[in-house]
C-alpha positions in Angstrom: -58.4 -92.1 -113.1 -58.7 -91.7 -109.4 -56.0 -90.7 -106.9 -54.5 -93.9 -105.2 -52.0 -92.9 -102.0 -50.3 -95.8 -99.9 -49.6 -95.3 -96.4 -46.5 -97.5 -95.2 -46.5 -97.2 -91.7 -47.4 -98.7 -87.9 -50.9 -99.3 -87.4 -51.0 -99.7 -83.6 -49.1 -97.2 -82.0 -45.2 -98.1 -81.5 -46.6 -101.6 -82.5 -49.0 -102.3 -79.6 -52.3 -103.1 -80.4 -53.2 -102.8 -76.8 -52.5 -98.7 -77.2 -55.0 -98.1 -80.3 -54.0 -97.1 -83.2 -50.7 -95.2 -84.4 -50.2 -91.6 -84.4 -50.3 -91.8 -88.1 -53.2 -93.8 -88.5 -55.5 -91.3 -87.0 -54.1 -88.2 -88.1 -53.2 -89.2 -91.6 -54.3 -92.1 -93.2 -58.4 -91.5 -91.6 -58.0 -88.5 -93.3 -56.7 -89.8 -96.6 -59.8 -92.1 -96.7 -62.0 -89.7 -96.1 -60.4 -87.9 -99.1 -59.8 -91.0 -101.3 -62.4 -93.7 -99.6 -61.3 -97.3 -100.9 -58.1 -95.8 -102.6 -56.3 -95.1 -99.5 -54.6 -97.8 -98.8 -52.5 -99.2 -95.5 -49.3 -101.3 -95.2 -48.6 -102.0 -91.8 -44.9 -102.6 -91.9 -44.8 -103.0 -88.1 -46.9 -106.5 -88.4 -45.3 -107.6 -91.6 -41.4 -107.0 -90.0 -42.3 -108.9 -86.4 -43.6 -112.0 -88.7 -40.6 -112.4 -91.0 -37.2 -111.4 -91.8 -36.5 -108.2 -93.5 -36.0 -108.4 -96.9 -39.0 -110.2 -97.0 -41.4 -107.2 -95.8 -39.0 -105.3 -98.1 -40.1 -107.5 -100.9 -43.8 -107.6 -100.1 -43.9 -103.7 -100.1 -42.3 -103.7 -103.6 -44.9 -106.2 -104.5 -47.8 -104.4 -103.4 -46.8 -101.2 -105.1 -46.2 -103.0 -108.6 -49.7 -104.3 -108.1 -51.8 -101.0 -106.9 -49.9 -98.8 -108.4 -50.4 -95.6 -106.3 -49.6 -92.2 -107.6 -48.1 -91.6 -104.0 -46.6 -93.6 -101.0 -46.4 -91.9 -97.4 -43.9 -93.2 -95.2 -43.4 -92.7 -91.8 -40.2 -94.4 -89.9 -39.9 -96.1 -86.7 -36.2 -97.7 -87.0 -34.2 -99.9 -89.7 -37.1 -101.9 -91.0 -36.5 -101.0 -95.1 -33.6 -101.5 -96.9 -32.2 -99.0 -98.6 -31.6 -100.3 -102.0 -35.6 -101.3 -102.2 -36.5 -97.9 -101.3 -34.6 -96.3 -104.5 -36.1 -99.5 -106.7 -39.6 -98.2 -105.4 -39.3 -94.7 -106.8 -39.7 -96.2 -110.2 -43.3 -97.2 -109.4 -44.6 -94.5 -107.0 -43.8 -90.9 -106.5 -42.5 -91.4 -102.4 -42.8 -88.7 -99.6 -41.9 -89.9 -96.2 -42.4 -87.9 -93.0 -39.7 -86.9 -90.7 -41.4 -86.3 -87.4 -38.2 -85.6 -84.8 -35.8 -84.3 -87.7 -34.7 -81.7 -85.1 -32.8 -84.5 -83.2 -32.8 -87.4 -85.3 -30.2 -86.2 -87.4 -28.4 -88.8 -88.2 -31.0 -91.2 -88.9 -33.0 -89.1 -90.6 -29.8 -87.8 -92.9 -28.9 -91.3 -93.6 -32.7 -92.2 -94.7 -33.6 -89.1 -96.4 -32.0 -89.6 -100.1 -33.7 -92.4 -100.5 -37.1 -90.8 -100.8 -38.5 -88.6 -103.8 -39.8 -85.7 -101.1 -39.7 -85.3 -97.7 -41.4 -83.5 -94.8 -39.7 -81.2 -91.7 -42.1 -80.1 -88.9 -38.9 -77.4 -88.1 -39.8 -73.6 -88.9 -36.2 -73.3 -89.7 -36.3 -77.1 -91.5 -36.1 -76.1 -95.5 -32.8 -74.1 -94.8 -31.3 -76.6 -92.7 -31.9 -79.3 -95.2 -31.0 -77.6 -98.2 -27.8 -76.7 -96.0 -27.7 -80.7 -96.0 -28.1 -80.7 -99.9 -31.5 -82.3 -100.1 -33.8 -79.8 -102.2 -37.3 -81.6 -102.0 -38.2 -80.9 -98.3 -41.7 -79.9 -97.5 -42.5 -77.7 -94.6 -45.5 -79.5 -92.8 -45.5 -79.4 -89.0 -47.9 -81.8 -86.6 -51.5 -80.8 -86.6 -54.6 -82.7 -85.6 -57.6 -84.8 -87.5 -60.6 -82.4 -86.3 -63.2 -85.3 -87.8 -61.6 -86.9 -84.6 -60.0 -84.1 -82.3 -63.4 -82.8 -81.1 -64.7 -80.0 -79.4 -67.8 -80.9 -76.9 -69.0 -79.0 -74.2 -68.3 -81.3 -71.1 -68.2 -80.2 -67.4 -64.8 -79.4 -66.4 -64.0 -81.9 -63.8 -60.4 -81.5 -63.6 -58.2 -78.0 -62.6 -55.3 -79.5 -64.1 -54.2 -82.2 -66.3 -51.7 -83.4 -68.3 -51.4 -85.8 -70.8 -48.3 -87.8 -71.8 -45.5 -91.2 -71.1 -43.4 -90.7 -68.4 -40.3 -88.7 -68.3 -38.1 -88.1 -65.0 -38.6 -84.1 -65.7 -42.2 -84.1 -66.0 -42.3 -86.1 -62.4 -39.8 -83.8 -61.3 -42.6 -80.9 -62.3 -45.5 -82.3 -61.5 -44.3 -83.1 -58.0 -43.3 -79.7 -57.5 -46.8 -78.9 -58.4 -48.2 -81.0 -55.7 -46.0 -79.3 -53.1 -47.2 -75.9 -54.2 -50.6 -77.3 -53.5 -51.7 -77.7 -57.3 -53.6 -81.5 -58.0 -53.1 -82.5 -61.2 -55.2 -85.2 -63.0 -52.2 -87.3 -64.8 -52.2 -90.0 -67.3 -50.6 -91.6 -69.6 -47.9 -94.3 -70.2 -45.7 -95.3 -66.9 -47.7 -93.3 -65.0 -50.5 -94.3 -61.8 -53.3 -94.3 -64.0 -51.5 -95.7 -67.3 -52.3 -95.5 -71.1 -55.8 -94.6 -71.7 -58.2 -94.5 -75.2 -58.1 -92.2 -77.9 -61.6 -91.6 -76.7 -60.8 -90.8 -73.2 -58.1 -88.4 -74.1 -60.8 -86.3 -76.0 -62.8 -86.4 -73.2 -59.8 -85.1 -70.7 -58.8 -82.2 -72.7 -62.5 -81.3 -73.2 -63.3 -81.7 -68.7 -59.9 -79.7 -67.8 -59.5 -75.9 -66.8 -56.3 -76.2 -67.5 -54.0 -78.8 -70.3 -50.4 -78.7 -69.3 -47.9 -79.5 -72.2 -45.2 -80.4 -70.6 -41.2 -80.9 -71.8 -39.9 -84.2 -71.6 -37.1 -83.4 -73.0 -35.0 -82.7 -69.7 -33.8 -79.3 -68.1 -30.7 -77.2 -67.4 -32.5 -75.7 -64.3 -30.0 -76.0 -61.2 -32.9 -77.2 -59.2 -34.0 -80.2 -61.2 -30.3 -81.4 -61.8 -30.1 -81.4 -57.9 -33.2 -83.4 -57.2 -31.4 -86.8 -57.4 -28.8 -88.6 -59.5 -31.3 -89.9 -62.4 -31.8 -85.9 -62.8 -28.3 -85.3 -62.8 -27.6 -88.1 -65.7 -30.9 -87.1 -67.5 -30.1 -83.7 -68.1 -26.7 -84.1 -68.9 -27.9 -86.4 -71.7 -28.6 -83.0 -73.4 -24.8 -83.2 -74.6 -24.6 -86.1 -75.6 -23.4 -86.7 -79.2 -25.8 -88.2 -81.8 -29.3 -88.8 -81.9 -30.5 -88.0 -78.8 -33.6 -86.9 -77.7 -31.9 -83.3 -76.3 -33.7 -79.9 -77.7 -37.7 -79.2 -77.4 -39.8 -79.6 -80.9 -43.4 -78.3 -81.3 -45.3 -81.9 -81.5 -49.2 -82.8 -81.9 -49.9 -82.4 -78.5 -49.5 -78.4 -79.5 -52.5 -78.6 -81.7 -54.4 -81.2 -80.3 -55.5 -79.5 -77.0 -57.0 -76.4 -78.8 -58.0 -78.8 -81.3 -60.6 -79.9 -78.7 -61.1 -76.5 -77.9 -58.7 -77.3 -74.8 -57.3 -74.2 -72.8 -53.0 -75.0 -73.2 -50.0 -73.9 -70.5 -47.6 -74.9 -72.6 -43.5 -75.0 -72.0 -42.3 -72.6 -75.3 -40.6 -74.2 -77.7 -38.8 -72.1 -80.9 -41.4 -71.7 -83.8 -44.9 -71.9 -81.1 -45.4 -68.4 -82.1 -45.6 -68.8 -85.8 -48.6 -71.4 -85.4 -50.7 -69.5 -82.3 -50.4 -66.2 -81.0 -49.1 -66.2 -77.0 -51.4 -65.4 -74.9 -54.4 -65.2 -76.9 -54.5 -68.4 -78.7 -52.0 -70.5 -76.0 -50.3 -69.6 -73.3 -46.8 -70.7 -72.3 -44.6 -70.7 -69.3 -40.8 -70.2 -69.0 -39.6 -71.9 -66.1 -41.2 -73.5 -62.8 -42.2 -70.5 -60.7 -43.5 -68.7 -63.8 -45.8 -72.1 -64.4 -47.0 -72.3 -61.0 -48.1 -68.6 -61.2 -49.6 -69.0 -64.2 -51.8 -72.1 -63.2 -53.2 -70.0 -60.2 -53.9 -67.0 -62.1 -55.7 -69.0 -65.0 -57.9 -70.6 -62.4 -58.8 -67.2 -61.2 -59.6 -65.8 -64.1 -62.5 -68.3 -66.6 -63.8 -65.5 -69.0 -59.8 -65.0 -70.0 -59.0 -68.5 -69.9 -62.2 -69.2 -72.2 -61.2 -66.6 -75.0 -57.9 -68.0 -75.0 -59.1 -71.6 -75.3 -61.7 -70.3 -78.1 -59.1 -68.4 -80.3 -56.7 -71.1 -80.2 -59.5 -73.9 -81.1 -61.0 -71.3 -84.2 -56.9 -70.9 -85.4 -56.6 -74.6 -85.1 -59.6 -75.3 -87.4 -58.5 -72.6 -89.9 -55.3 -73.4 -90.3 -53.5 -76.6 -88.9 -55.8 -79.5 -89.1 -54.2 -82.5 -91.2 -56.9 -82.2 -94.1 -55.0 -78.3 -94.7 -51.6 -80.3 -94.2 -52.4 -83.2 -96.9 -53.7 -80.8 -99.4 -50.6 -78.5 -99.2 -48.8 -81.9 -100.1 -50.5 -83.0 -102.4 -50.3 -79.5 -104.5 -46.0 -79.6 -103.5 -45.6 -83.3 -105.0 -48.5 -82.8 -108.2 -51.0 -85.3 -106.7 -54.4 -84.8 -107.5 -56.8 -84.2 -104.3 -59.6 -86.2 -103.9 -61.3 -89.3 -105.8 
């Protein structure tokens, strides 16, 4: 009999078919069909939830997985769309792994949610201890990666210094400004920004034509000279205290493996856990604060031969050991799913 998986997610990212496909669509599921062809299969909860009430989509996931019958179903939440009781009913038809993408802030919703699922993914170093610490025993370690049948390498002109790539934050303006100042153009896009949302396509294309791929933190900052740059500074980074979920400690993301993952040179802010995936400065390169990234820009700029090793180490470690084909396997082995057709 042939592995069937089920992938209950969005299809269009955050729900928007104008921005492409999700996240999870391009990572995951492409490469499950690679994997499985025709017996990867795709709800798109996101479509079924805006259409009717809740218990309905509830009930027409239950359906679906009495009907296919998938050795495995893949979750990946956005808010309160499932019920809770239907998820437990659903374990007795399909093994159930769902991923917890922002564990490392979404505590509470992704504590509340958690129980409910047979196994369940942290992309936190330190994510197995602190779960087990929870009482929850079936946690997987498996932190963002990239597709590389779709993250590609190609050898394109550079046409930009700098770039960066990412929504809007007020601390990445706050940066980015300071950039300008210090004379440093950076080619920006991404949503709320000048030059808005673009492709999946076009993203490729900007990591490949850039010197330089800042990952920035949008996560706010402590820095005295940020928190004085207006009042919307001052209220963002005091949001880091804030009780509950809130969006108020750095986490590696796919960004981190993406850029090399085109074979992209990376100035990325460090975040706790960077240097068990790459080696600093010879597979990425990082920055601690705003003077140290504004030296670091001008130096890489200077130097190309460095700048291209770098790039080249951390695109050859990305290939051996983070694309999402290594991830699924590695799940697949952890939950006693059979890989491939």
């Amino acid at each position: 009999m042939n592995t069937k998986v089920l992938m209950v997610s969005m299809l269009y990212d955050y729900g928007i078919k104008e921005r492409g496909f999700s996240y999870d669509y391009y990572n995951i599921y492409d490469v499950l069909k690679r994997v499985l062809g025709e017996n990867a299969l795709f709800f798109d909860y996101k479509n079924v939830f805006d259409k009717q009430e809740k218990y309905l989509l509830n009930e027409q996931l239950l359906r679906t997985i009495k009907k296919e019958k998938p050795e495995l179903t893949i979750f990946s939440l956005y808010t309160n769309q499932f019920i809770p009781e239907v998820l437990d009913q659903i374990r007795e038809h399909t093994k159930t792994l769902c991923y917890f993408w922002d564990d490392q802030w979404r505590i509470k919703f992704s504590t509340y949610w958690a129980p409910h699922f047979d196994y369940i993914t942290t992309p936190d170093f330190n994510g197995i201890r602190k779960w087990r610490e929870r009482g929850l025993e079936k946690v997987i370690y498996s932190p963002f990666g990239c597709n590389h049948y779709l993250w590609a390498k190609n050898d394109f002109p550079k046409k930009y210094d700098v770039s960066f790539a990412g929504a809007y934050h007020p601390y990445r303006e706050w940066i980015l400004k300071k950039l300008r100042k210090a004379g440093i153009n950076v080619y920006i896009v991404g949503a709320g920004w000048k030059n808005g949302y673009i492709s999946f396509e076009e993203l490729i294309n900007v990591f490949n034509q850039s010197k330089i791929n800042l990952n920035l933190s949008n996560s706010g900052s402590l820095d005295i000279r940020y928190m004085l740059s207006s009042a919307k500074a001052f209220r963002n980074a005091m949001s880091r205290f804030k009780k509950g979920d809130v969006k108020n400690r750095e986490q590696i993301k796919g960004r981190h493996f993406e850029i090399p993952g085109c074979g992209g040179f990376q100035l990325s802010y460090y975040v706790e856990g960077l240097e068990h995936c790459y080696e600093v400065g010879k597979e990425i390169t990082i920055y601690m604060d705003m003077d140290d990234l504004i030296e670091k820009i001008r130096y890489y700029l200077k130097n190309e031969s460095e700048r291209g090793e770098i790039a080249q180490n951390g695109y050859k470690r990305t290939l051996s050991e983070h694309t999402y084909e290594k991830r699924i396997k590695e799940i697949f082995n952890l939950t006693g799913i059979k890989y491939g057709k």
